[in-house]
C-alpha positions in Angstrom: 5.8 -30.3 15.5 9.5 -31.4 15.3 12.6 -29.9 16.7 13.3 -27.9 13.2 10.4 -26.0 13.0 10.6 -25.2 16.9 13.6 -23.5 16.2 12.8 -21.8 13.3 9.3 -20.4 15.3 11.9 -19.4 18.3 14.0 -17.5 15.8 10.9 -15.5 13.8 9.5 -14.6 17.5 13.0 -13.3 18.5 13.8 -11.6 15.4 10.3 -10.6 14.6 10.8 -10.7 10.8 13.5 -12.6 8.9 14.3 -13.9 5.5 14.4 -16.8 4.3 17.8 -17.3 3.5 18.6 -16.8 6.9 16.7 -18.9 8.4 17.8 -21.8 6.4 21.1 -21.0 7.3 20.3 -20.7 10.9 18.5 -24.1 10.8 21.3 -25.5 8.5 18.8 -26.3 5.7 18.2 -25.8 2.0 16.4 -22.9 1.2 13.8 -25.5 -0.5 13.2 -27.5 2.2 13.2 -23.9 4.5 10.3 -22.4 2.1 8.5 -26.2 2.4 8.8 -25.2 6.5 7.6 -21.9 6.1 4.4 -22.7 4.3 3.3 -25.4 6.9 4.0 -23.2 9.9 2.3 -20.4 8.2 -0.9 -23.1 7.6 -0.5 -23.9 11.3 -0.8 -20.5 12.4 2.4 -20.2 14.1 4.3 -17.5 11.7 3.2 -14.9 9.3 4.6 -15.9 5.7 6.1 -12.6 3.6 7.3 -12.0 0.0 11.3 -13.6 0.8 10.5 -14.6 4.3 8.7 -14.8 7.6 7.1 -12.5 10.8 6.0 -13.3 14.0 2.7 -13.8 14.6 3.2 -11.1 17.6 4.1 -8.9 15.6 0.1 -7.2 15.0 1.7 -4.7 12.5 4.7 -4.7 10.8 4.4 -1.5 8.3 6.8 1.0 8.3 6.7 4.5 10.2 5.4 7.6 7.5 8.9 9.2 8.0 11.1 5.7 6.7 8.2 5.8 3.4 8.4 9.6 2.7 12.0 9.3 1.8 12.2 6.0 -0.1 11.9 6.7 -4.0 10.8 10.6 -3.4 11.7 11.8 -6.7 9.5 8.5 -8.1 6.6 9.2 -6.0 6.6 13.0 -7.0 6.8 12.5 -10.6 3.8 10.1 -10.1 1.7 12.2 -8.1 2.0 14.9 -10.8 0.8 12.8 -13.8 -2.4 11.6 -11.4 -2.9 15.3 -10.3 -3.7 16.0 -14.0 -6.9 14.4 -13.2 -8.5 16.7 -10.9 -11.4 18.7 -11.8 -13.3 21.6 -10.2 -16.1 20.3 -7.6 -14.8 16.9 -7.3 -14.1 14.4 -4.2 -11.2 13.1 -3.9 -10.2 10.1 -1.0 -6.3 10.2 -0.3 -5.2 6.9 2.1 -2.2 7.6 4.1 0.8 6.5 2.0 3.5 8.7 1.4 2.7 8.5 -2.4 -1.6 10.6 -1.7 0.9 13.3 0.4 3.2 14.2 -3.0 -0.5 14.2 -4.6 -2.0 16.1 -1.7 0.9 18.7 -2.0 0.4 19.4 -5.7 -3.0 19.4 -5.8 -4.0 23.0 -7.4 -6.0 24.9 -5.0 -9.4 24.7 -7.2 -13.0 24.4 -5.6 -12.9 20.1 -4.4 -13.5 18.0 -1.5 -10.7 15.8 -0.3 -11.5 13.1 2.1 -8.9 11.5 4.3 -7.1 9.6 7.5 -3.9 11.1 7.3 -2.4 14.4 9.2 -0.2 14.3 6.7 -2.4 15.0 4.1 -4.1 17.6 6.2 -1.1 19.7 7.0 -0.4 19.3 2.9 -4.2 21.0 2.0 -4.5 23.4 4.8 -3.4 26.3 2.9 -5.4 26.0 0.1 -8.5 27.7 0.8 -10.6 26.4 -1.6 -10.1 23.0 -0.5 -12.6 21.4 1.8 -10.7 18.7 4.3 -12.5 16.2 5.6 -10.7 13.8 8.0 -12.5 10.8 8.8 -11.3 11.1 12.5 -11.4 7.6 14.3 -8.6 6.0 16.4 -5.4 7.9 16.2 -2.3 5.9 15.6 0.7 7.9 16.5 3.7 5.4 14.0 1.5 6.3 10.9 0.1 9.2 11.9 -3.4 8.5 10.5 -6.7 7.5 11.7 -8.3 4.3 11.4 -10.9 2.1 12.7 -14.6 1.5 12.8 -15.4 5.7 13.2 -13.1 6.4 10.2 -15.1 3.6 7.9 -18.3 4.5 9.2 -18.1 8.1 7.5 -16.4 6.6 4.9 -19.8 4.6 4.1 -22.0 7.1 3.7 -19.4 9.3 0.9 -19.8 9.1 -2.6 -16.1 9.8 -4.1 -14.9 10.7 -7.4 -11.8 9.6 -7.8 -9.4 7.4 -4.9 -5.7 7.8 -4.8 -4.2 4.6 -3.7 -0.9 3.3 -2.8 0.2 -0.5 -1.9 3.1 -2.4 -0.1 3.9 -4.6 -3.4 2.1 -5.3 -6.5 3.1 -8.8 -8.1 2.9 -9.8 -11.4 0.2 -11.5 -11.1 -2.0 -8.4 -10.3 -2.8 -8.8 -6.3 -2.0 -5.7 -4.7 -0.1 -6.1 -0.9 -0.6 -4.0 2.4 1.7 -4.4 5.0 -0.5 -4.0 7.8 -4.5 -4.5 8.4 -5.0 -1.2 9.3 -3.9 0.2 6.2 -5.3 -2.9 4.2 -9.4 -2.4 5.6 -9.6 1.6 5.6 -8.1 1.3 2.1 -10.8 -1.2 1.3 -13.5 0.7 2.6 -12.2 3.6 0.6 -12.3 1.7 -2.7 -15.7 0.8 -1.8 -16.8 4.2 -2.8 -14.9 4.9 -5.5 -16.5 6.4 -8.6 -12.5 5.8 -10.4 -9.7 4.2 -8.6 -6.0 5.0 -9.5 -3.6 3.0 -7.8 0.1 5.3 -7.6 2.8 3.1 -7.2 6.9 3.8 -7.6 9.6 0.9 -8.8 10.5 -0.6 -5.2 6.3 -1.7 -4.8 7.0 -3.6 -8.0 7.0 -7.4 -7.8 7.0 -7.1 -4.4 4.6 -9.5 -2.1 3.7 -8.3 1.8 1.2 -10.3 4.6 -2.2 -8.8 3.4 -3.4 -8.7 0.2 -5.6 -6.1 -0.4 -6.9 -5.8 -4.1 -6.7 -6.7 -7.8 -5.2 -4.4 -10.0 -8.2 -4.7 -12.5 -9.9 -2.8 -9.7 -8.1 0.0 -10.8 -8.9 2.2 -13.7 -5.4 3.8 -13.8 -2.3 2.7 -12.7 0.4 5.1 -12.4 4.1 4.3 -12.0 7.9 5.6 -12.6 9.8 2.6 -14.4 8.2 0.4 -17.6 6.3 -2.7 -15.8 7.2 -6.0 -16.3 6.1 -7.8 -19.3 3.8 -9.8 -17.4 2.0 -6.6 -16.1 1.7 -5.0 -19.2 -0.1 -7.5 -20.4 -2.4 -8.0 -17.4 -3.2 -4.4 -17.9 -4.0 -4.8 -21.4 -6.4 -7.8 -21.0 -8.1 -6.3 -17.9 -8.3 -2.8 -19.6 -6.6 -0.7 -16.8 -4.8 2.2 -18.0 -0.9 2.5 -17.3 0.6 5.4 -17.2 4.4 5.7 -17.2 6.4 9.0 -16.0 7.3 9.9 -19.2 11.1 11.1 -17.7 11.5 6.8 -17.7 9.5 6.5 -21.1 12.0 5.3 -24.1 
C-alpha cells in the first residue's frame, strides 16, 4: 500500500465519511485517479465506498437519526403516502419498516378493521389511536438513534407472518433499478419484510432519486408499485415499463 492511499485511509477514518472531491484535493489528485484509489481500497477492505465518496470502515452505521429524515422532503413524503394509503382494504396486513416515509403512511391510514406489523415507535405512537387497528411490533433489540427494533427476535416473528401489502422506503434508488440502504440494520429487517410480502410498494420522494448508499438492498422489479413526487428519469421509466412495476406519480408534479 503506498503513501497515497495511506493518507487518504487516515483521512476517511478521521473524517468518517467524505467525498470524493475532497479527498482528491486533500491528496492533491485528479478526481479520476482519486475514484481509481477508492475502488481498490474499497476491494481491500480498508474503506467503505458511497454514491460521491467514501466511509470508514469503523463507522458500523452511518444512517441518519429518524428526526434529520422526518423533515427532509415532508410535503413529498406526505403526498406519497396518501396516494399508497388508497390501497388499504378492510382486514388486511400491512408491514411498515421504519423510514420516515411508512410514518406519513402510518398517520393517514383510515382507522378501518387491519393488522399493521412493525419495528418502529414511530409508527406505533402514529396507530395507537385508531382503535380498530391491531399493532403488532416485532419487538427485538431496541436502537435508541432510529428508534426501531431490529435484530434476530424482530425477523424471527417476521418469518412466521403472511402480509398483504409492505410499505417500503430506501436510501437511493439508481437508475439502473438497485435500491440503497444506508445501514445493515435497516437493509436485513427490510429484507426479511419483503420476504413476506403478498405486494410490495416501494414509497420514495425526489432526493432518494439517483442516489447510491453502502448496501444495496433490492431490485425495483421487486416492487409492484412504485410511488414517487417528481417524474423519474427517462431511464426509470423505462425500467418500470419493461419490468412491469407500476409508477405512480403525485399527481400535484404530474404535467
Amino acid at each position: 500500500m503506498n503513501s497515497r492511499h495511506q493518507k487518504i485511509i487516515q483521512c476517511v477514518n478521521e473524517q468518517g465519511k467524505i467525498t470524493a472531491l475532497a479527498l482528491s484535493q486533500v491528496v492533491g489528485v485528479s478526481i479520476e485517479t482519486l475514484r481509481r484509489d477508492l475502488r481498490i481500497l474499497a476491494e481491500k477492505g480498508a474503506i467503505h465506498r458511497i454514491h460521491g465518496g467514501a466511509i470508514s470502515v469503523k463507522s458500523k452505521d452511518v444512517g441518519n437519526s429518524f428526526y434529520r429524515r422526518q423533515r427532509c422532503n415532508s410535503d413529498a413524503k406526505r403526498q406519497i403516502a396518501e396516494m399508497a394509503v388508497d390501497y388499504v382494504f378492510e382486514g388486511c396486513v400491512i408491514s411498515l419498516d421504519a423510514s420516515s416515509s411508512s410514518w406519513y403512511f402510518a398517520q393517514l391510514i383510515p382507522n378501518i378493521p387491519c393488522t399493521v406489523v412493525t419495528n418502529s415507535m414511530h409508527n406505533i405512537s402514529a396507530l395507537v389511536s385508531k382503535s380498530h387497528i391491531k399493532t403488532i411490533a416485532t419487538g427485538g433489540a431496541y436502537s435508541a438513534k432510529y428508534e426501531a427494533f431490529y435484530g434476530p427476535l424482530s425477523e424471527t416473528l417476521l418469518q412466521r407472518l403472511h402480509i398483504d401489502i409492505g410499505i417500503f422506503s430506501c436510501t437511493g434508488l439508481d437508475d439502473a433499478g438497485n435500491l440503497w440502504e444506508s445501514n445493515e440494520l435497516n437493509a436485513s429487517i427490510k429484507r426479511k419484510m419483503f420476504n413476506q410480502c403478498e405486494k410490495a410498494f416501494l414509497l420514495a420522494d425526489n432526493s432518494k432519486l439517483n442516489q447510491k448508499s453502502l448496501f444495496q438492498l433490492l431490485n425495483l422489479d421487486q416492487m409492484d408499485i412504485f410511488f414517487t413526487d417528481l417524474p423519474a428519469s427517462n431511464a426509470i421509466t423505462e425500467y418500470c415499463k419493461k419490468h412491469d412495476v407500476m409508477l405512480s406519480i403525485a399527481s400535484h408534479f404530474e404535467k
